[in-house]
N, CA, C and O of each residue as an XYZ file, in Angstrom:
276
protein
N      11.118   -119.601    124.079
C       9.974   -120.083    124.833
C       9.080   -120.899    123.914
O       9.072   -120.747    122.692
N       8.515   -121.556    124.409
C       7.415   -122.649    123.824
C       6.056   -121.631    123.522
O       5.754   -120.515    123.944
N       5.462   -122.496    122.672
C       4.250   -121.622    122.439
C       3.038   -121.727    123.525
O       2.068   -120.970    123.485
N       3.232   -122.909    124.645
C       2.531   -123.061    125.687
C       2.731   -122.340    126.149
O       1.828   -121.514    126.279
N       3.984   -122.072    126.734
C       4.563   -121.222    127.785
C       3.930   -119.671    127.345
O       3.405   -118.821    128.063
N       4.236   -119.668    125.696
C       4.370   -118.358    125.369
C       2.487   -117.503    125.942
O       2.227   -116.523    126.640
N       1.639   -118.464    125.234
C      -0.048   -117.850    125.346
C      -0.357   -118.241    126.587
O      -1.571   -118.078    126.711
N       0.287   -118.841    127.958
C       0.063   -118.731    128.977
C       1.026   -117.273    129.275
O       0.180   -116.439    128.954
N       2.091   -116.568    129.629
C       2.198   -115.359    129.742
C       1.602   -114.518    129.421
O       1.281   -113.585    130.156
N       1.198   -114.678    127.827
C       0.426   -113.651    127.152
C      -1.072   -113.258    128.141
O      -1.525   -112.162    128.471
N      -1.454   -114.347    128.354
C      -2.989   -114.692    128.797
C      -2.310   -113.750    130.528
O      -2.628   -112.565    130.631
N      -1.728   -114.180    131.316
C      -1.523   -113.561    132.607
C      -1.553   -111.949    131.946
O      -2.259   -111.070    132.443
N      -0.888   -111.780    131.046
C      -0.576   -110.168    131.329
C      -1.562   -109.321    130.471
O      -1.602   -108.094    130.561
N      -2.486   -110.162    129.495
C      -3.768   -108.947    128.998
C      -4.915   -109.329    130.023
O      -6.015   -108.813    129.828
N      -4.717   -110.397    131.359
C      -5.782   -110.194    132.292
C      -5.313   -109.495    133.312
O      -5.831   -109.431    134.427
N      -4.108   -108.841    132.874
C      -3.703   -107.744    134.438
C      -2.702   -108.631    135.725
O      -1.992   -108.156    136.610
N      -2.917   -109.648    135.479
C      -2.282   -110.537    136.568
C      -0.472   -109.945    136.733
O       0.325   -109.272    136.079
N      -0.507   -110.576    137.822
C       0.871   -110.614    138.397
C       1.640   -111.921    137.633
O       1.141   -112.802    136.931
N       3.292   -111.665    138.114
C       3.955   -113.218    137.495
C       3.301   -113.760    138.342
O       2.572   -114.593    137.803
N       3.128   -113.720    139.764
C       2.882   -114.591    140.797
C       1.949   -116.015    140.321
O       2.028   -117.181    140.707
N       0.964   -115.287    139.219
C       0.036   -116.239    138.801
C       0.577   -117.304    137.650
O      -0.153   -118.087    137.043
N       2.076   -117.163    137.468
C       2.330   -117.895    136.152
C       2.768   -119.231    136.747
O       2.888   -119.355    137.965
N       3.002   -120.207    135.920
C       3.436   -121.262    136.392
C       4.956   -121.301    136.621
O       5.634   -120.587    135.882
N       5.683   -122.176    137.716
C       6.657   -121.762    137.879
C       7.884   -121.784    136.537
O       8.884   -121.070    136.467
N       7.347   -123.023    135.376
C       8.168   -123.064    134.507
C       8.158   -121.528    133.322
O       9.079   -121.046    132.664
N       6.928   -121.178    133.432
C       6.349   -119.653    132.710
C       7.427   -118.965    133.169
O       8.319   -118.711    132.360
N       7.557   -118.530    134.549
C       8.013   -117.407    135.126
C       9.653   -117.798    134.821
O      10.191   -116.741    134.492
N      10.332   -118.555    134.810
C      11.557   -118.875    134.845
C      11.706   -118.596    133.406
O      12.496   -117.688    133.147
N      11.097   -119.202    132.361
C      11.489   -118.650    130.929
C      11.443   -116.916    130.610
O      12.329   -116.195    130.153
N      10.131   -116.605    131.018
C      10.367   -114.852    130.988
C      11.440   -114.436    131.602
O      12.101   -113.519    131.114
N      11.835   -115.104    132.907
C      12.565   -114.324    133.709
C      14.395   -114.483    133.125
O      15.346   -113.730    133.336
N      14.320   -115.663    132.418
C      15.576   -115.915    131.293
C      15.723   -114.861    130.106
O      16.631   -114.103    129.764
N      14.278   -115.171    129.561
C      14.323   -114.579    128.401
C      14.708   -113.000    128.633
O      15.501   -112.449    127.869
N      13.966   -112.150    129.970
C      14.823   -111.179    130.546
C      15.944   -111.003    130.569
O      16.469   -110.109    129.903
N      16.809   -112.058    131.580
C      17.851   -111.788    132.354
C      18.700   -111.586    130.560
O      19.323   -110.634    130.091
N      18.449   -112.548    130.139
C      19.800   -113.273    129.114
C      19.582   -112.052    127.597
O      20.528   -111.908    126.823
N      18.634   -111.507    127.440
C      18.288   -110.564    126.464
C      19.170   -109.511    126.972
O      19.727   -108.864    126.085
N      19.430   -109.185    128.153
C      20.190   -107.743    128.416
C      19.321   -106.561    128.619
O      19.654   -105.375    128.629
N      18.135   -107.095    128.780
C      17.493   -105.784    129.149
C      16.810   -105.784    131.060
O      16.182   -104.884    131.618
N      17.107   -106.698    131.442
C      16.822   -106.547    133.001
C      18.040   -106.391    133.618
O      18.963   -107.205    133.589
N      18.014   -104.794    134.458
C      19.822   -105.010    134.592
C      19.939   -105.770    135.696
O      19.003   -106.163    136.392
N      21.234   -106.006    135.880
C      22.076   -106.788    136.955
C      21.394   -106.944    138.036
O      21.017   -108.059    138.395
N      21.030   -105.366    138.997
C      20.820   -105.547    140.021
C      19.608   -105.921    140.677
O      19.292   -106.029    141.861
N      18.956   -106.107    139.487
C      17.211   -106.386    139.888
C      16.827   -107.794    139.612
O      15.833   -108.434    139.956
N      18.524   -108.317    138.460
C      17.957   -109.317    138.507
C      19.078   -110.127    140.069
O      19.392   -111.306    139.908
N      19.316   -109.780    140.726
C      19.817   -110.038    141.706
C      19.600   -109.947    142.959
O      20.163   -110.413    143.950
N      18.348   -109.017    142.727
C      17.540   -108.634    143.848
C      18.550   -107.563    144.727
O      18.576   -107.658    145.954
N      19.207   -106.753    144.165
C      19.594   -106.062    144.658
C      19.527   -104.542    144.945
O      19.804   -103.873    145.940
N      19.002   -104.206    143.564
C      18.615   -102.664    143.560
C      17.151   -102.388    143.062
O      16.619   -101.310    142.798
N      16.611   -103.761    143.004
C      14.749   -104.172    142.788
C      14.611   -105.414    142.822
O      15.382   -106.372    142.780
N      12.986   -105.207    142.945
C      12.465   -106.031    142.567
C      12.014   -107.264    141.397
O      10.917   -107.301    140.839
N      13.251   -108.341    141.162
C      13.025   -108.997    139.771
C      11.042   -109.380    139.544
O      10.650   -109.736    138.432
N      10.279   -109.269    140.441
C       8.788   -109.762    140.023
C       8.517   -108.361    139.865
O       8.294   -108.090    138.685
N       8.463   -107.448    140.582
C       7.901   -105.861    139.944
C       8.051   -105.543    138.514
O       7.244   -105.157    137.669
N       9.703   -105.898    138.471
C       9.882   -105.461    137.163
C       9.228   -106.398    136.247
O       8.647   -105.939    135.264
N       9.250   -107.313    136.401
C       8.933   -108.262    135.133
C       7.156   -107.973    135.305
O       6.427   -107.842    134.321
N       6.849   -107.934    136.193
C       5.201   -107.325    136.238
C       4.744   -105.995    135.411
O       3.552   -105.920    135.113
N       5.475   -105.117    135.089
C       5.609   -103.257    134.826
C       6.068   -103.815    133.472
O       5.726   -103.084    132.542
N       7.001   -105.314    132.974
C       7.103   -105.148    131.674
C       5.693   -105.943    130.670
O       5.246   -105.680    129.553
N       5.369   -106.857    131.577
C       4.250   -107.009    131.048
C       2.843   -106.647    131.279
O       1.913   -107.268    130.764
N       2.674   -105.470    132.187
C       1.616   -104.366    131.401
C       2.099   -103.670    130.449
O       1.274   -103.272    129.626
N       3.512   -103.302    130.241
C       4.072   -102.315    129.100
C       3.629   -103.033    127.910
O       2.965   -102.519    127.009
N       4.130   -104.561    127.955
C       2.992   -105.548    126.539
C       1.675   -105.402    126.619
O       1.062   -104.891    125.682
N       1.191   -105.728    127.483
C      -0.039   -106.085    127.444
C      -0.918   -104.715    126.693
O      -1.981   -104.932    126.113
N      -0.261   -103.144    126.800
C      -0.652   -101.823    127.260
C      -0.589   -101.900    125.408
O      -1.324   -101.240    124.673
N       0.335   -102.745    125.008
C       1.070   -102.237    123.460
C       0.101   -103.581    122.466
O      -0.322   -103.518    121.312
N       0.028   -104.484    123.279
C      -0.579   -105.763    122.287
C      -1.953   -105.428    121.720
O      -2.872   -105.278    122.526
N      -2.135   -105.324    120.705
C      -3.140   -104.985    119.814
C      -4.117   -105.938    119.833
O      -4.708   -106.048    118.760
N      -4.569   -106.853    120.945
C      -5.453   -107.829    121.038
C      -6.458   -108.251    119.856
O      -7.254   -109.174    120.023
């Protein structure tokens, strides 16, 4: 990810926001940097056994919860 991209995520998730609020190119890199890291499984990122925006929402309060601002 770019460093634009990067302190615009950052910025959505220590103000609590949803992805909803990211830009669509934001949300597509997290949602890569997810899928392709191996840690969002299969079916959520497929929309099959979740929600791919929940989850990616629940992982960045888990940052936001951990980032030492």
């Amino acid at each position: 990810m770019t460093t634009e991209l990067d302190q615009e995520i950052r910025d959505v998730a220590t103000k609590g926001d949803t992805v909803s609020e990211l830009s669509p190119k934001a949300y597509q890199a997290l949602f890569n940097h997810y899928a392709n890291s191996g840690d969002m499984p299969y079916g959520v990122m497929k929309a099959r056994n979740g929600d791919p925006d929940e989850w990616l929402d629940e992982r960045l309060q888990e940052w936001a919860d951990e980032d030492p601002k």
